[in-house]
N, C-alpha and C positions, 0 to 999 in steps of 0.2 A: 504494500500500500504506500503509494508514496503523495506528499501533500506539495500543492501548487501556494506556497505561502512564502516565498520568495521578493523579493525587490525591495522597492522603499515602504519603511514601516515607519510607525511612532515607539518611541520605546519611553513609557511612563514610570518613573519612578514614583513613592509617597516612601514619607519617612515619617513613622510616630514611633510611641513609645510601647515597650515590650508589655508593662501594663495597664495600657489603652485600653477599653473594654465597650461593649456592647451589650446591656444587663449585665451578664454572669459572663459572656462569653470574648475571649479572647479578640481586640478590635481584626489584630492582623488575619484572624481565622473567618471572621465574620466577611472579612474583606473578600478573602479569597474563595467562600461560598457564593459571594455575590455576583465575582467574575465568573464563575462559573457557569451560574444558573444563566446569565446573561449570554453564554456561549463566545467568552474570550479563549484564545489558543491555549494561554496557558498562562500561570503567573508562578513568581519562586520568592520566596521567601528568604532575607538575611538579618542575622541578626548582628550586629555590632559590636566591638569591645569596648567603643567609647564615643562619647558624642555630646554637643550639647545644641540647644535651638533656643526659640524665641525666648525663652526665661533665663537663658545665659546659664543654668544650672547645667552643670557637668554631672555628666551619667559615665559611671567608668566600672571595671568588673574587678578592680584591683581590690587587693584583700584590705586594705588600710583605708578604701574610699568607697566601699560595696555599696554600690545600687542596684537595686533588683528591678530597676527600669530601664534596662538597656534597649539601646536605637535598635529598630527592625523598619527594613525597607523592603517593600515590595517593589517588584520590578513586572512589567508587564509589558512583552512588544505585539503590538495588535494595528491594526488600519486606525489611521485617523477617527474612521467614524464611529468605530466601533468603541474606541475610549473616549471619544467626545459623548457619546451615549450614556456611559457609564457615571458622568463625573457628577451628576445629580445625585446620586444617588447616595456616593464617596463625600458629597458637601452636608449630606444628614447624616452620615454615620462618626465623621470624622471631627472633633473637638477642634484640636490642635496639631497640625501638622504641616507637612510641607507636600505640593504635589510638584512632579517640574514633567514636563514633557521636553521630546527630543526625537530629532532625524534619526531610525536607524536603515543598516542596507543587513536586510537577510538574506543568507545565503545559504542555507540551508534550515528546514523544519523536519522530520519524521520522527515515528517509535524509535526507539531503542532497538526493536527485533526486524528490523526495514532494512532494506540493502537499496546502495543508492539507484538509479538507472543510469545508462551511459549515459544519456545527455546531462543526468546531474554530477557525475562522475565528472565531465567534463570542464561543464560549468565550475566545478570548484579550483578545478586543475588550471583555467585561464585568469581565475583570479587570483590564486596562488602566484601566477606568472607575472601578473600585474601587477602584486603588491612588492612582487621580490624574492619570494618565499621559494 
């Protein structure tokens, strides 16, 4: 199976905090229930060692300065439209945080258990060529 989700994408990052929350539930999990149901490609989840944002308060994992609100970013690369869709949604669920959007070029999407085809074989091999690689 392989997937035509190639070219220029958006790649949306959001950065809140590890305990962000949504009632009971974890904000960054809520989040990424929402991309889903909404039928985004895919979104991943990081979590940071250290950070701080609009309150200038440093969130760090260090044992002398333990906060157990460490940064978590979601990263999400989808069509323009399809996170411009979403962002209503992320402005009612999200308190305090930061969204930033951005150009990305995909160049490859598939499973895991997917083998490429010649032409995507290809396709990566000319821009291996192109970058230098």
């Amino acid at each position: 199976m392989t997937h035509r989700f190639t070219g220029e994408r958006t790649l949306m990052r959001i950065f809140i905090g590890e305990h962000d929350k949504v009632g009971t539930t974890p904000l960054y999990e809520a989040i990424l229930h929402r991309l889903r149901e909404k039928g985004l490609a895919g979104a991943t989840v990081l979590r940071g060692v250290a950070g701080f944002g609009a309150s200038s308060r440093m969130h760090t994992e260090k044992v002398l300065r333990l906060s157990l609100d460490l940064p978590i970013i979601i990263e999400v690369v989808e069509t323009e439209d399809a996170i411009t869709s979403v962002l209503p949604d992320l402005d009612e669920m999200i308190g305090g945080g930061l969204i930033t959007m951005e150009r990305a070029r995909v160049i490859m999407y598939r499973p895991a258990n997917a083998t490429a085809s010649p032409r995507e074989q290809h396709r990566i091999k000319d821009l291996e060529a192109e970058d230098g690689s």
